[in-house]
C-alpha positions as CSV (number, residue, x, y, z in Angstrom):
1,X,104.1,100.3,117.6
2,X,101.7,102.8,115.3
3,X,98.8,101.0,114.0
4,X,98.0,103.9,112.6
5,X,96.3,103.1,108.4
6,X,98.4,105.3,106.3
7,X,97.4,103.9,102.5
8,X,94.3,101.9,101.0
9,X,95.0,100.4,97.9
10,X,92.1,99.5,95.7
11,X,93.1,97.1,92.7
12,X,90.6,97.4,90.1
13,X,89.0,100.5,88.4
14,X,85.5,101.1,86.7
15,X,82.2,101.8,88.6
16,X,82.9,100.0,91.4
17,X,86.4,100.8,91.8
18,X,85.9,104.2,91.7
19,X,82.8,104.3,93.8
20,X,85.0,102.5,96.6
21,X,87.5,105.3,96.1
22,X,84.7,108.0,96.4
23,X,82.6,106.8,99.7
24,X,85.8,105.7,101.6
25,X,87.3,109.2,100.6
26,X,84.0,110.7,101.8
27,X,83.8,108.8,104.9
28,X,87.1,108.9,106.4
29,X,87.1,113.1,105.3
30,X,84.1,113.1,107.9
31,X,85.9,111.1,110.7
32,X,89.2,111.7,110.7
33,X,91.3,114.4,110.7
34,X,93.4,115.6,107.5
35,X,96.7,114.4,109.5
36,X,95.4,111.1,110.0
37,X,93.6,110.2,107.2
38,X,94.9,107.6,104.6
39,X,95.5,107.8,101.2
40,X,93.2,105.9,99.0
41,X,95.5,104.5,95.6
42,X,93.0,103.3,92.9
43,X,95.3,101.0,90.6
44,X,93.3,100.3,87.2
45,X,94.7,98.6,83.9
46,X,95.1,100.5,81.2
47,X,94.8,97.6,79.0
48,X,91.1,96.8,79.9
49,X,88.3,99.0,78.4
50,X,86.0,100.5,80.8
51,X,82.3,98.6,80.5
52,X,80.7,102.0,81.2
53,X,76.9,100.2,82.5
54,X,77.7,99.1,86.0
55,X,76.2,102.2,87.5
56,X,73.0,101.5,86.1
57,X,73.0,98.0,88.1
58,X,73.2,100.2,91.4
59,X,70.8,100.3,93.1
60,X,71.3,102.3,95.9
61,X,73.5,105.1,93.6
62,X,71.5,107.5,94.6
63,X,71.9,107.3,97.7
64,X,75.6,106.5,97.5
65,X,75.6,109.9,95.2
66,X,74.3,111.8,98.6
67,X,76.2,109.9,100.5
68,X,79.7,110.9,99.0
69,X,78.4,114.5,99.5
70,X,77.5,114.9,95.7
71,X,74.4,117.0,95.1
């Protein structure tokens, strides 16, 4: 049987949707290999306006900025 993770589906856009998206991308790029690395889906609605003032309520965005590789 492979247990092997092949998708991540993250339900639910805006800041912290995307944020999700952004460190797991960033993580999994640093410890697995491109073969066996999972997609990450981001499903948003296109029905529901973005709020646009999450990221200010971040604290640690900075550091999530660096984390993710982002200068």
């Amino acid at each position: 049987m492979d247990n092997h993770l092949c998708k991540i589906t993250i339900v639910g856009g805006g800041t912290a949707g995307w944020m999700t998206a952004l460190v797991l991308d960033s993580v999994l790029s640093r410890t697995s290999g491109s073969k066996d690395r999972p997609r990450i889906c981001l499903i948003e609605s296109p029905d529901i306006a973005t709020v646009g003032v999450g990221e200010a309520s971040v604290l640690r965005m900075p550091a999530t900025i660096r984390q993710a590789d982002i200068s």
